[in-house]
VOLUM-375353 format. One record per residue (C-alpha): residue in three letters; y, z, x negated. Coordinates in steps of 0.05 Angstrom, whole numbers, padded with zeros to 5 digits. Layout:
BEGIN
+------+--------+--------+--------+
! palo !      v !      w !      u !
+------+--------+--------+--------+
!  ALA !      Y !      Z !      X !
...
+------+--------+--------+--------+
// end
This chain:
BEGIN
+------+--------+--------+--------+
! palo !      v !      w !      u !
+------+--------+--------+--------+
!  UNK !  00000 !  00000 !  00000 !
!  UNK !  00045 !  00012 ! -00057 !
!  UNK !  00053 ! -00059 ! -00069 !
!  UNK !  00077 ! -00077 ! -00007 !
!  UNK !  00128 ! -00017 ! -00004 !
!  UNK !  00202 ! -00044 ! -00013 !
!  UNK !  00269 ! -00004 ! -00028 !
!  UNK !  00281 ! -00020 !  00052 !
!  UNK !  00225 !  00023 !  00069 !
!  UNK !  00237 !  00079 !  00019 !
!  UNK !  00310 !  00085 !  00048 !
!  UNK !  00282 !  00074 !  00125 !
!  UNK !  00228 !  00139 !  00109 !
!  UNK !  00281 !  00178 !  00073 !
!  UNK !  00333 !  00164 !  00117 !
!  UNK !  00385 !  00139 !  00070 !
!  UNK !  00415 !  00073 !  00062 !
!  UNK !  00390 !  00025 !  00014 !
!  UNK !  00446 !  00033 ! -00031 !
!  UNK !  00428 !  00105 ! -00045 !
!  UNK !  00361 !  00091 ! -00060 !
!  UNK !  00379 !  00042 ! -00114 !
!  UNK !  00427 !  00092 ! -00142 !
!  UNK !  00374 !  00139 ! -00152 !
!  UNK !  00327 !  00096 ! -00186 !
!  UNK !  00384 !  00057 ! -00225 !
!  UNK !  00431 !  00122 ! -00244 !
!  UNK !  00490 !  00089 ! -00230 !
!  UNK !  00520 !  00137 ! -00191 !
!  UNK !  00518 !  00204 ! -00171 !
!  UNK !  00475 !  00226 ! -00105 !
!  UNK !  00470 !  00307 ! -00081 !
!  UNK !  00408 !  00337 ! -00099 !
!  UNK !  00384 !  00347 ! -00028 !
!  UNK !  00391 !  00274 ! -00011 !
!  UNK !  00361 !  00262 ! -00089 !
!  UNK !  00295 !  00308 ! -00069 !
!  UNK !  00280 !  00277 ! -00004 !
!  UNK !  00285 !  00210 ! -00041 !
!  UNK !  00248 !  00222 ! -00093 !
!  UNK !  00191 !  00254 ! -00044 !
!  UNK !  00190 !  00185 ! -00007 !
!  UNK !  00176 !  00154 ! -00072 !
!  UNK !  00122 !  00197 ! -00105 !
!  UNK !  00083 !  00193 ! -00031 !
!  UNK !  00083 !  00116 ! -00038 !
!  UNK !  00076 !  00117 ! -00120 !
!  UNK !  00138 !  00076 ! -00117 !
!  UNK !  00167 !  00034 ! -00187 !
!  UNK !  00205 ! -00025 ! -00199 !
!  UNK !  00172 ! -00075 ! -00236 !
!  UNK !  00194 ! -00073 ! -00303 !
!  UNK !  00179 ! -00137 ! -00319 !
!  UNK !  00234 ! -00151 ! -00270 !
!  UNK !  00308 ! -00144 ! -00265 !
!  UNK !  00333 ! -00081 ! -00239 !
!  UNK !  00320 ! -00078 ! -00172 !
!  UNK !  00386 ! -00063 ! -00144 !
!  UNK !  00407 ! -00123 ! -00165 !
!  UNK !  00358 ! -00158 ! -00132 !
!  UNK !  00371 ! -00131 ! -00061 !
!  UNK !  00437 ! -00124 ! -00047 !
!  UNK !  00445 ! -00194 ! -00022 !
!  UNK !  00514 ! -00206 ! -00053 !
!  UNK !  00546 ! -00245 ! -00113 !
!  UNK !  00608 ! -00234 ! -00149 !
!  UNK !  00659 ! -00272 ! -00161 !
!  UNK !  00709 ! -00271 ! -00225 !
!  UNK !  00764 ! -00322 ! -00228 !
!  UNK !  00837 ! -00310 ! -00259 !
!  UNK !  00880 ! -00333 ! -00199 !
!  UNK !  00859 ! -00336 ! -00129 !
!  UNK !  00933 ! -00365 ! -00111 !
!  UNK !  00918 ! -00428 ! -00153 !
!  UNK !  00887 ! -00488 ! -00098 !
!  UNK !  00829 ! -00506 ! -00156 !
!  UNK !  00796 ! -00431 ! -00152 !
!  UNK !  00802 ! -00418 ! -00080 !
!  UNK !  00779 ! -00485 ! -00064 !
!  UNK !  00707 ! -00484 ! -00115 !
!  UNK !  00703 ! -00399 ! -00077 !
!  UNK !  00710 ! -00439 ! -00007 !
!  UNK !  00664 ! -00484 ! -00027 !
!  UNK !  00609 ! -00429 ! -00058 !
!  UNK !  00622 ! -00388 !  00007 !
!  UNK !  00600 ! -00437 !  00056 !
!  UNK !  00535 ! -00447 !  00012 !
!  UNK !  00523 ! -00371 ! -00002 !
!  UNK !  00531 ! -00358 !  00070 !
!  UNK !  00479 ! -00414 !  00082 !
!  UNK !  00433 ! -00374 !  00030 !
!  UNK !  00441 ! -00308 !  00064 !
!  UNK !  00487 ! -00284 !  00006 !
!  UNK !  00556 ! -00260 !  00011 !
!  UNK !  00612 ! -00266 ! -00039 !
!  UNK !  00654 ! -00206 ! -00069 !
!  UNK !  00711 ! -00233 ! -00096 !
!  UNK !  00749 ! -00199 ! -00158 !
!  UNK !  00819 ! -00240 ! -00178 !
!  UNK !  00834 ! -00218 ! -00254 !
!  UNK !  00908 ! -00244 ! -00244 !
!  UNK !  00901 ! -00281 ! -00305 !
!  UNK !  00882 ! -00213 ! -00347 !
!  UNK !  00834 ! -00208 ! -00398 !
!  UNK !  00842 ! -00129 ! -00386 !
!  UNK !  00832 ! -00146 ! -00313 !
!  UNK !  00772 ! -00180 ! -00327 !
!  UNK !  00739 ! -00120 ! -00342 !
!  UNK !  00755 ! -00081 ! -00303 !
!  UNK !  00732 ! -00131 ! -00254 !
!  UNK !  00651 ! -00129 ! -00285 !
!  UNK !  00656 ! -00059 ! -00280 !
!  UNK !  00674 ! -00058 ! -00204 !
!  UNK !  00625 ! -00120 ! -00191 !
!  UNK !  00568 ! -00076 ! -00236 !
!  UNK !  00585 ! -00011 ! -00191 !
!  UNK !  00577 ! -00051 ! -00122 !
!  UNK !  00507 ! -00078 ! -00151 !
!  UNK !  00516 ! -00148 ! -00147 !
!  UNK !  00457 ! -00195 ! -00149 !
!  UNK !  00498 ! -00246 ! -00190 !
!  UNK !  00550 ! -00261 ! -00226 !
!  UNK !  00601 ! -00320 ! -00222 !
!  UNK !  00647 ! -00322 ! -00274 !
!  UNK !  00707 ! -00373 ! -00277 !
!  UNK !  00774 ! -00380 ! -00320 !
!  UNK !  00804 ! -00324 ! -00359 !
!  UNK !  00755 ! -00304 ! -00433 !
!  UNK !  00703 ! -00368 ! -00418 !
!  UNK !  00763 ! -00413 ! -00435 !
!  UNK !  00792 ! -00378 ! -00500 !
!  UNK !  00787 ! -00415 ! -00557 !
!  UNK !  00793 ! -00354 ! -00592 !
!  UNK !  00751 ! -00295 ! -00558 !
!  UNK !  00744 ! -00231 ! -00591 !
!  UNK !  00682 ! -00195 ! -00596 !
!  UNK !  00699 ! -00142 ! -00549 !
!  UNK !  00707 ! -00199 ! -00488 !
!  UNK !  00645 ! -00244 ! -00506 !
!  UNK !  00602 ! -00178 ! -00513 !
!  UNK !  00618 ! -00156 ! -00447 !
!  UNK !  00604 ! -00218 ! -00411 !
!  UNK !  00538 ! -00221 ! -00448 !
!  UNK !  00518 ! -00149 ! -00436 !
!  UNK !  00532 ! -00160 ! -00369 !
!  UNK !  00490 ! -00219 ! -00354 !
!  UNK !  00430 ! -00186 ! -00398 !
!  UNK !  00423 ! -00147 ! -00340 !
!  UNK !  00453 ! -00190 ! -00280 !
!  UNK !  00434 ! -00266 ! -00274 !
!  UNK !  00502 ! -00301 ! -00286 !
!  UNK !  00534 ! -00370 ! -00280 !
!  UNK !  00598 ! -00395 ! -00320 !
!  UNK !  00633 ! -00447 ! -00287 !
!  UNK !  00666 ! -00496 ! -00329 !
!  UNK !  00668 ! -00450 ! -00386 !
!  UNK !  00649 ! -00456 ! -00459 !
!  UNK !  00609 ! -00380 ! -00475 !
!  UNK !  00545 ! -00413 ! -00499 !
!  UNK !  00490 ! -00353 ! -00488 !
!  UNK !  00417 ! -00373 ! -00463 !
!  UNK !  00427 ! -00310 ! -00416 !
!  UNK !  00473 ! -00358 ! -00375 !
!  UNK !  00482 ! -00417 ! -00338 !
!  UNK !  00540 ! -00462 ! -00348 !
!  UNK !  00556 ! -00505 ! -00282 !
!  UNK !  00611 ! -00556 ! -00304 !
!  UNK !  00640 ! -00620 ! -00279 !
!  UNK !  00648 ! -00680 ! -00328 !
!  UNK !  00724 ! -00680 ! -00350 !
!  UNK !  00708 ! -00724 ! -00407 !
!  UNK !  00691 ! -00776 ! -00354 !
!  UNK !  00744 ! -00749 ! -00305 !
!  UNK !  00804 ! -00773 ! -00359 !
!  UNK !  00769 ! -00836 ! -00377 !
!  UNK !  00763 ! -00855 ! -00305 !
!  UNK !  00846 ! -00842 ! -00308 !
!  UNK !  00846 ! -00883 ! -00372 !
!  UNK !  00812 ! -00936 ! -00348 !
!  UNK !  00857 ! -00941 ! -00283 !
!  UNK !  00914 ! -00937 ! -00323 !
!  UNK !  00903 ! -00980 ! -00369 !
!  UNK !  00874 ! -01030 ! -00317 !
!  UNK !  00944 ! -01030 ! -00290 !
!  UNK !  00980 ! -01047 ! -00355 !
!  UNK !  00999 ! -00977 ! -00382 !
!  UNK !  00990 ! -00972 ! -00458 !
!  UNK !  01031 ! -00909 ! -00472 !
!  UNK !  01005 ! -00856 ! -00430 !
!  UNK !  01016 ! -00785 ! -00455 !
!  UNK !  00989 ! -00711 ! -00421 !
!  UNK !  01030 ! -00655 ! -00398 !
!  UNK !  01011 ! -00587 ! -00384 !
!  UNK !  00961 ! -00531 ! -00404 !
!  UNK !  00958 ! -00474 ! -00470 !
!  UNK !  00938 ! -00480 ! -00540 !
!  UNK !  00897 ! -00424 ! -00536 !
!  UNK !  00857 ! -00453 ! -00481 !
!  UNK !  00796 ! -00498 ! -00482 !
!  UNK !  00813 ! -00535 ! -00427 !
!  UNK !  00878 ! -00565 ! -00465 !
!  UNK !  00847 ! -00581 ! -00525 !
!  UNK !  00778 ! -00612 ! -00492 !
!  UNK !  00820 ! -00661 ! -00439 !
!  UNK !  00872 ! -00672 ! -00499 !
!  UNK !  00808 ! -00700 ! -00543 !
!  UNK !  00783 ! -00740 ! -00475 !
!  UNK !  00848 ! -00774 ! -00471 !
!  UNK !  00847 ! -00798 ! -00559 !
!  UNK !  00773 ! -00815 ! -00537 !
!  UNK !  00788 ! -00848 ! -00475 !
!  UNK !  00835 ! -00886 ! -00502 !
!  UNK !  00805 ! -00908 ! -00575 !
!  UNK !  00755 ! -00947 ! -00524 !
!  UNK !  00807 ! -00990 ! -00510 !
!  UNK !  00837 ! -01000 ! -00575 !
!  UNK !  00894 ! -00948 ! -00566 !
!  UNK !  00920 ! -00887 ! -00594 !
!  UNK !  00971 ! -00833 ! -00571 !
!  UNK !  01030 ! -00814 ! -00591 !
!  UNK !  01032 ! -00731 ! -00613 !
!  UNK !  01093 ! -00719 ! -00586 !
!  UNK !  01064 ! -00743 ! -00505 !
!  UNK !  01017 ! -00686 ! -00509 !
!  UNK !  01067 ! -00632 ! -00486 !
!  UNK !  01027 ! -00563 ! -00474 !
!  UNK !  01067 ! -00499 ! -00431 !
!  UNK !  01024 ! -00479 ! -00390 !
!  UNK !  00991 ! -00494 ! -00316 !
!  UNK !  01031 ! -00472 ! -00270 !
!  UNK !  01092 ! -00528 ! -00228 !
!  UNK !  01143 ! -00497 ! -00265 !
!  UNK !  01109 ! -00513 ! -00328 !
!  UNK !  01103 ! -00588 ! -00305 !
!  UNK !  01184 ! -00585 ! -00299 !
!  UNK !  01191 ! -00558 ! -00370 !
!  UNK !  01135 ! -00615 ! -00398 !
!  UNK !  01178 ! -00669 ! -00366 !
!  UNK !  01254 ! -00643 ! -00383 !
!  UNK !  01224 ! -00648 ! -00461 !
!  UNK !  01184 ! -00713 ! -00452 !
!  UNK !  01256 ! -00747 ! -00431 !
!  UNK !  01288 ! -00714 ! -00487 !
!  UNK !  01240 ! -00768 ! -00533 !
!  UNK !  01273 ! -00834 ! -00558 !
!  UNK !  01211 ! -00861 ! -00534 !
!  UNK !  01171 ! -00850 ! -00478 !
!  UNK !  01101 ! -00864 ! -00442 !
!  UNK !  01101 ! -00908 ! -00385 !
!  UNK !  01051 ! -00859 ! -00346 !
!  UNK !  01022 ! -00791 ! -00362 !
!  UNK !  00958 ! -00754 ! -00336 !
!  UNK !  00974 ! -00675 ! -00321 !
!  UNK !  00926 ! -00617 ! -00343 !
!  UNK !  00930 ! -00601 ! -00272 !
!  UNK !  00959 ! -00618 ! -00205 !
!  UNK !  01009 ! -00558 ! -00202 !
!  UNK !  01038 ! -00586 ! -00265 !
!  UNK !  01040 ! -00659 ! -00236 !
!  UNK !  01074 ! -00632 ! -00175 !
!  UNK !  01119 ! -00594 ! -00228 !
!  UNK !  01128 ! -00668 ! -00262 !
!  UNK !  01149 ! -00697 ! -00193 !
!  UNK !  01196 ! -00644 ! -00177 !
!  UNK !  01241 ! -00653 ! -00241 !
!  UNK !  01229 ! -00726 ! -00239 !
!  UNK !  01270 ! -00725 ! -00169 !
!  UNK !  01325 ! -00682 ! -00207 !
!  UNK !  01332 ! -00728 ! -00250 !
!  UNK !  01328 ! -00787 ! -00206 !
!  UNK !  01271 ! -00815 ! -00240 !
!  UNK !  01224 ! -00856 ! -00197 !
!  UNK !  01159 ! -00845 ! -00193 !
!  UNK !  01121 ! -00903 ! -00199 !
!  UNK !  01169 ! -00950 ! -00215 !
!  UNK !  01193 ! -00913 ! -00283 !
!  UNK !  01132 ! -00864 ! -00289 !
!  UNK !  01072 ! -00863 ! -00265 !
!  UNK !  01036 ! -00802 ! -00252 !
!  UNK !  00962 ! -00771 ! -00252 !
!  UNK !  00943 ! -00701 ! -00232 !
!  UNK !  00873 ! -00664 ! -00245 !
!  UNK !  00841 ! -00618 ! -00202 !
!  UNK !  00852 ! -00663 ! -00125 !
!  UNK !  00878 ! -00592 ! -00090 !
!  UNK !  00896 ! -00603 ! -00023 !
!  UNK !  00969 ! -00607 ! -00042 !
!  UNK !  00961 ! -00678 ! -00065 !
!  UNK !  00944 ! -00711 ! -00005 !
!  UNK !  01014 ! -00684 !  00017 !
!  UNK !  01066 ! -00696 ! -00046 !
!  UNK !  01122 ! -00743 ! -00039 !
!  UNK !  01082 ! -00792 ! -00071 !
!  UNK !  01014 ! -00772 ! -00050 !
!  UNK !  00991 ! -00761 ! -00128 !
!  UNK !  00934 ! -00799 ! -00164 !
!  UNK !  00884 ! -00749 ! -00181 !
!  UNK !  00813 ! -00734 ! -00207 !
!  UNK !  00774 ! -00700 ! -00159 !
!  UNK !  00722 ! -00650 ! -00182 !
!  UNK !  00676 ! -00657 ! -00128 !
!  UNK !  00686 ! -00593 ! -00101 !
!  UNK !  00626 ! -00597 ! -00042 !
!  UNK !  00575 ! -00616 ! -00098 !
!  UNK !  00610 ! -00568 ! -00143 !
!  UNK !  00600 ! -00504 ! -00098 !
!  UNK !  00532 ! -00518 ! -00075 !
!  UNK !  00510 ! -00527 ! -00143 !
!  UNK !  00530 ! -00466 ! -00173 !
!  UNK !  00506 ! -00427 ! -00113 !
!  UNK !  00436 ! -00464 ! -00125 !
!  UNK !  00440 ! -00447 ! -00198 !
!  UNK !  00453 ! -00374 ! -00190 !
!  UNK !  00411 ! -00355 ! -00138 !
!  UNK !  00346 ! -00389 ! -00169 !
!  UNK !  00374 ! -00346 ! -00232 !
!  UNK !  00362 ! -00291 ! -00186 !
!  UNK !  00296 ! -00311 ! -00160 !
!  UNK !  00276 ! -00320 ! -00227 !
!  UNK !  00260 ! -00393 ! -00223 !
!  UNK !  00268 ! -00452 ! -00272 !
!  UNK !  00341 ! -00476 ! -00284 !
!  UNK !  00378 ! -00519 ! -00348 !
!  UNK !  00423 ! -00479 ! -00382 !
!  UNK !  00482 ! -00527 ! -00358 !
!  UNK !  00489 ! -00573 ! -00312 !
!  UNK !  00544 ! -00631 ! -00309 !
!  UNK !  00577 ! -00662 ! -00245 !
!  UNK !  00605 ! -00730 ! -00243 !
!  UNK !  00690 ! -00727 ! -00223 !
!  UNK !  00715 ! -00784 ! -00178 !
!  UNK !  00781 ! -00816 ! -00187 !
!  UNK !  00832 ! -00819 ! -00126 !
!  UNK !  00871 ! -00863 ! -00115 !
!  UNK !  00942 ! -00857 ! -00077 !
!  UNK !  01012 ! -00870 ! -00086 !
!  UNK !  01031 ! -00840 ! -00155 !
!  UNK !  01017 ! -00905 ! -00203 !
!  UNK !  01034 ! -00974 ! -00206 !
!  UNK !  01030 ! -01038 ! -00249 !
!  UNK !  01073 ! -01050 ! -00305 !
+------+--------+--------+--------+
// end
């Protein structure tokens, strides 16, 4: 009979909730010593272990995954955590959300919250996967963690065989704007937006000089204009790219905030986009469909891209066969944003 017994029927007998049973056999927290006994007794009378072969069996049965990402307010992360919660939902899982507000600190301070609430797994986006430079403190963390809870890095470069990286294919995402570009003319074409210190600005920077080396060109340094990612940061790109004697005839953003920043400070300055500059965001947030032009974007794939790392992470869970990454094709849109020279 001991086989069959689960935590469900330990806490049923005992009269406890579930939770408190797997704080007892996990530690994790503290439980009165009356409650504690009459646990305990439940479990001797059925001869009651976890499998040690196993993962801890909290984390196996409290039906929800957490969620790390550095700013909920930004379209791209609530959109993939829309995405994940309509296929988590489908999966009997729900999602418990932690935004870091683009801390490292907050970060955490976030596994420590996600470790006390006994998640089942881990999804980890933005913030330390996307340092260039992490210290050992921040990588340690994230590996300790999912040495104990099955975890999933989305688009993020920690390379551990404890995780699974879920990505979508950049490199092809900027070639695909390359090759539309290019198709329509444009031989100077620079990229505005993102950080130094991030791996995101130096990976799509390297797709662009690869991107366009298969068509014979090269870029010009002084196009690729890093601030940050936010719209206000596409205003600053642009303000210095006109302060150039020369300038590219069309420029693909880091990100759509910073090509809406880009069309903002292009209207200040009367600049007319397409005619003088055309324009390609990253990302295909909702925003896009509804800029003044409707922006030319790369699309992530964001239906594919949530199911996928809900499939990844919950056969994690189950223990089942997965790659340790796997890649999703980007799509091109195309609206009003570019045009022929």
């Amino acid at each position: 009979m001991s086989t069959k017994i689960t935590i469900y029927d330990i806490a049923r007998e005992a009269e406890v909730s579930v939770a408190t049973v797997s704080r007892i056999l996990t530690g994790s927290a503290p439980v009165s010593p009356e409650t504690k006994q009459r646990v305990e007794a439940v479990l001797q009378k059925h001869k009651f272990r976890p499998n040690k072969l196993a993962r801890n069996l909290s984390y196996q049965r409290s039906m929800m995954l957490g969620v790390i990402l550095p700013d909920i307010t930004n379209p791209y992360f609530s959109t993939i955590f829309a995405e994940m919660q309509r296929d988590a939902l489908a999966s009997d899982y729900s999602l418990l959300l932690f935004n870091a507000m683009n801390s490292l600190e907050l970060e955490s301070e976030g596994l420590a919250y996600l470790s006390r609430h006994q998640v089942d797994g881990l999804i980890f986006m933005g913030g330390r996967v996307n340092e260039i430079t992490l210290s050992d403190r921040y990588r340690a963390e994230l590996v300790d963690f999912a040495a104990k809870v099955p975890t999933v890095i989305v688009n993020g470069g920690i390379q551990s065989d404890l995780v699974s990286i879920v990505q979508t294919d950049e490199r092809g995402g900027i070639a695909q704007a390359v090759d539309y570009l290019t198709g329509l003319g444009h031989t100077r074409i620079g990229m505005l937006g993102g950080s130094a210190h991030i791996t995101v600005t130096r990976d799509r920077q390297a797709a662009l000089r690869a991107a366009l080396a298969e068509h014979g060109l090269t870029v010009c340094d002084e196009w690729l204009i890093a601030d940050s990612f936010s719209i206000e940061s596409g205003e600053v790109c642009l303000e210095r790219l006109l302060q150039l004697p020369e300038q590219p005839t069309a420029v693909i953003c880091i990100n759509d905030l910073v090509a809406l920043g880009v069309l903002k400070a292009a209207r200040h300055h009367q600049l007319d986009v397409p005619k003088q500059l055309s324009v390609v965001g990253f990302d295909d947030i909702y925003l896009t469909a509804v800029s003044a032009p409707e922006l030319t974007t790369v699309s992530h794939n964001y239906a594919a891209l949530g199911s996928t790392i809900i499939d990844t992470i919950v056969k994690r869970i189950n223990e089942e066969s997965v790659p340790a990454s796997v890649l999703i094709d980007m799509e091109l849109v195309v609206r009003d944003s570019c045009r022929r020279v």
